[in-house]
N, C-alpha and C positions, 0 to 999 in steps of 0.2 A: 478508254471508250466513254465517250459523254452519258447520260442519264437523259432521257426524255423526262418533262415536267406535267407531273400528270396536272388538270385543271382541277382548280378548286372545288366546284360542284362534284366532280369524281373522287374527290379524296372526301370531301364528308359526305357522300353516300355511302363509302367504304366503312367511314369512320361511324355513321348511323347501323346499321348492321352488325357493329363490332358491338356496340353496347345493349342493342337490340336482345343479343345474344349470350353476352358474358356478365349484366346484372340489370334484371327487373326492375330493382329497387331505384337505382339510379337512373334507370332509365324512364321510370316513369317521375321521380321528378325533375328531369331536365324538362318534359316537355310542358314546366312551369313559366321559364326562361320564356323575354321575348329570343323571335328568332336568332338575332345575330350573335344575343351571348349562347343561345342552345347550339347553335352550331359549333363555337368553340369550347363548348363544353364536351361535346361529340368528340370532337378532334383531337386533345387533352385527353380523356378518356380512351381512344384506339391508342395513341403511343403508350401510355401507363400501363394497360391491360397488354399490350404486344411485350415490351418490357419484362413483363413480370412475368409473362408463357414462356420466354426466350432462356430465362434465369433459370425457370423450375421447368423446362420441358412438358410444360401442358397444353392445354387447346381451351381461350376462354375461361381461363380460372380453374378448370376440371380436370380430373387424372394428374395429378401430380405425383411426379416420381425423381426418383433420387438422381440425382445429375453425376453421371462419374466425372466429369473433367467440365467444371463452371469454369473454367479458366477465360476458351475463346469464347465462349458465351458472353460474357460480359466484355470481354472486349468487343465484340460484333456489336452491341450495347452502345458502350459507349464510343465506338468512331461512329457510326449511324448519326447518335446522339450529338457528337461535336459536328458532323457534316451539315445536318438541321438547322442548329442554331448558328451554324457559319451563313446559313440560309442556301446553301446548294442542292438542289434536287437528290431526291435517297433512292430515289427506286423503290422505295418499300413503304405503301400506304401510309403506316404506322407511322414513319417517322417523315416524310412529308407534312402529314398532320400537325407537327409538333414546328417542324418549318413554317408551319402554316399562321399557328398560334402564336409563335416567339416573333415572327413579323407583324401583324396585325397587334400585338399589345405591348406591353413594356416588361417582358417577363425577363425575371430576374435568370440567368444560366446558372447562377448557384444551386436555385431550386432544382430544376432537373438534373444536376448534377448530384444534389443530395439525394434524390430517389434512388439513382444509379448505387451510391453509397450502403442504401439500405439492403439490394436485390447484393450487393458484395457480404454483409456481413450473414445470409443466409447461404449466402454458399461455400463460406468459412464453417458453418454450422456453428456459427455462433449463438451462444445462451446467457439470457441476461443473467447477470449473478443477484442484482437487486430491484427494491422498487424505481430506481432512476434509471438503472440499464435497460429496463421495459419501457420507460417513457422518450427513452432517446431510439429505441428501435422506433416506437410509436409515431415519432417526428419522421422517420426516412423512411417509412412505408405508407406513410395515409397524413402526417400531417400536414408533411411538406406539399403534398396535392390538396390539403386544405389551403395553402397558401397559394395556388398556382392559378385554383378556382377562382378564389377572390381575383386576382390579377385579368382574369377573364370579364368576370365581375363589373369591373373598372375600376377597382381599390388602388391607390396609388401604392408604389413597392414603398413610399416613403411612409407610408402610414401601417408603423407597427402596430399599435393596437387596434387596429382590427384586425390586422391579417395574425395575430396573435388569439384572436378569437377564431378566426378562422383554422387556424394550426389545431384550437381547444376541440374541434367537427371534427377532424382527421383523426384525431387521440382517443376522441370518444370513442366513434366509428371502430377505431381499430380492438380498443379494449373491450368492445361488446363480440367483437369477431373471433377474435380470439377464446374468452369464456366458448364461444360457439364452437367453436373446431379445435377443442383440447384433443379430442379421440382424434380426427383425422387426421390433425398434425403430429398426433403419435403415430400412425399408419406411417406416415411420411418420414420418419423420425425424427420429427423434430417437436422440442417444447418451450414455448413462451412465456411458462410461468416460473418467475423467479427464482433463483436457487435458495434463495434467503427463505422464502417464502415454504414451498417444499420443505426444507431442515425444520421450517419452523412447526410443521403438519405432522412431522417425523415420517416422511414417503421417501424412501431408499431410490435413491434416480435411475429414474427409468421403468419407474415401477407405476408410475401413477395412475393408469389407466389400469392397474389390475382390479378384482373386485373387493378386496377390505380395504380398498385405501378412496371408493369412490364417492362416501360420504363426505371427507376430508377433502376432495377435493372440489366437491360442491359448495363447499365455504371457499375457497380459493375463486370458484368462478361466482358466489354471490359477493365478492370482495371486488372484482374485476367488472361488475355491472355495476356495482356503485361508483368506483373510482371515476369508469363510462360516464354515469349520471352525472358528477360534478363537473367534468369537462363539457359534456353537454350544455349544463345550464349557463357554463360562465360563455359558451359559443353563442349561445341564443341571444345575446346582450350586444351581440354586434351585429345582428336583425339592421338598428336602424340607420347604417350607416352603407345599407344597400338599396338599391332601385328597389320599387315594390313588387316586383317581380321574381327579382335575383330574392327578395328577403321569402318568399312565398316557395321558394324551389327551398330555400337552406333550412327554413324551419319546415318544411314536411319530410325532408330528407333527414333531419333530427329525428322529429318523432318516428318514421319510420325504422329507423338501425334502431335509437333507442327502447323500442319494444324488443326487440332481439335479444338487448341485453337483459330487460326484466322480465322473458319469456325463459331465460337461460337460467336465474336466479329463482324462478317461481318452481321451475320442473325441477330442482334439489339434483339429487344422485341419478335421477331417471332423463338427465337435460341432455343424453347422450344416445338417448336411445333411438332418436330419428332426431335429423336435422330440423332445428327450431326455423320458421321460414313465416313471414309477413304474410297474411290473407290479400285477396286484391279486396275485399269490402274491409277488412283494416284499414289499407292503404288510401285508400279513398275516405273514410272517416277523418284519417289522419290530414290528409290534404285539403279536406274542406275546415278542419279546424285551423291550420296554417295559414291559411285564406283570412279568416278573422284576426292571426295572430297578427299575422301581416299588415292588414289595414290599420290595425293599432299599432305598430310599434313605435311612433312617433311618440307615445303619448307612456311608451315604458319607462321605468325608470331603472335610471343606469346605475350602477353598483360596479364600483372598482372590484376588477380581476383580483381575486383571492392570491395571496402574496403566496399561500403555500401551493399554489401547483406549479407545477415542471414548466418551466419557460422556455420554446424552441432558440436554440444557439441564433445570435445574427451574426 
């Protein structure tokens, strides 16, 4: 039975809605983007976000619950995901979207492929053992849509260092996320802070979220908003090699997560007590100083990418 092909206009109104609804933050700076990369930012966005509900069994990022059988989960995943980029109609918003995006740009299929990769080693319940096992999760759940962005963008796939910079917005992103949602990702049972790490704290696993161990761990997540901050600053260095538009969406989306991370480090052992969350008069500070960032960045100066950070695999 053939698939009907929904129109473009109906698939990113679906896909506008989708982020409307599953994050604020991002969603108010896409609407930095001229239109036609905001729309494929949208579009990008409803598959990544559907994806990632699919994995964990949530609605828009929310209620996340323990999956008994990720198995055809991730297979439904990825044949969707291969049907899209074969460019055949999916039937399902989400990945029409992603059909939508991979025709209109030069998007590499490894990338999507690597997210898929990531949403598998969480339903392995897998746990980084070190500081590089957290940085290679970091790349298949947020960096590699750092690189996909750019691609949207109009970064050429051939141009690794920026999309190297852009991978550095994914890493950050995810390492101030994470600090963020050490408790809820215990509720869910799972933990993203190192096993090296923890040993090094002396926190008996599993345990970390109890209460004599959650000073200890407030160094672990002011450890993980730094780490944020260096990826951050080396991402903000490839500012100038986007339209000033796209560079005005990426540095307010910066500064925006990265308050997260130094809202997460500021509130100590109490960073858990209600969800750390951007003000909309934050956000708006933030966006009008991006604005200026923006209009300078030509005039930045550029500083070779720190030899010591994590480099996503090509």
């Amino acid at each position: 039975m053939s698939v009907s092909e929904p129109t473009r206009a109906e698939t990113v109104a679906a896909a506008q809605a989708s982020i409307a609804h599953g994050s604020k933050s991002f969603a108010a700076a896409s609407r930095l983007f001229d239109r036609p990369t905001r729309e494929k930012a949208w579009l990008l966005y409803a598959w990544c976000r559907t994806c990632d509900d699919i994995a964990d069994g949530q609605e828009h990022g929310h209620a996340m619950r323990r999956v008994a059988d990720p198995a055809p989960r991730l297979a439904e995943i990825t044949a969707k995901t291969d049907a899209a980029l074969a460019g055949a109609p999916v039937g399902d918003p989400a990945f029409d979207a992603l059909r939508i995006v991979a025709g209109e740009t030069r998007l590499p299929h490894r990338f999507a492929r690597d997210l898929i990769a990531g949403f598998a080693l969480d339903a392995e319940e897998w746990r980084p053992r070190d500081e590089a096992d957290l940085y290679r999760y970091c790349y298949h759940v947020a960096g590699v849509v750092g690189c996909m962005m750019a691609i949207v963008m109009g970064v050429s796939p051939e141009d690794d260092a920026t999309l190297d910079r852009a991978c550095d917005l994914g890493i950050a992103f995810q390492l101030a996320n994470i600090a963020r949602d050490i408790a809820e990702d215990d509720r869910g049972g799972r933990c993203y802070l190192p096993q090296a790490w923890l040993a090094e704290m002396d926190i008996p696993p599993g345990e970390h979220m109890k209460p004599p161990f959650r000073d200890r761990i407030a160094v672990l997540a002011r450890r993980l908003a730094d780490r944020a901050a260096l990826y951050e600053a080396s991402a903000r260095q490839g500012a100038p090699a986007l339209p000033f538009r796209s560079a005005w969406a990426v540095l307010s989306a910066a500064a925006i997560y990265g308050a997260i991370g130094r809202a997460v480090a500021a509130r100590g052992a109490r960073a858990w007590d209600s969800r750390v969350t951007t003000s909309r008069a934050d956000k708006a500070r933030f966006i009008l100083r991006a604005l200026g960032q923006a209009r300078g960045r030509a005039r930045m100066t550029i500083t070779p990418r720190p030899a010591d950070l994590w480099t996503r695999p090509r």
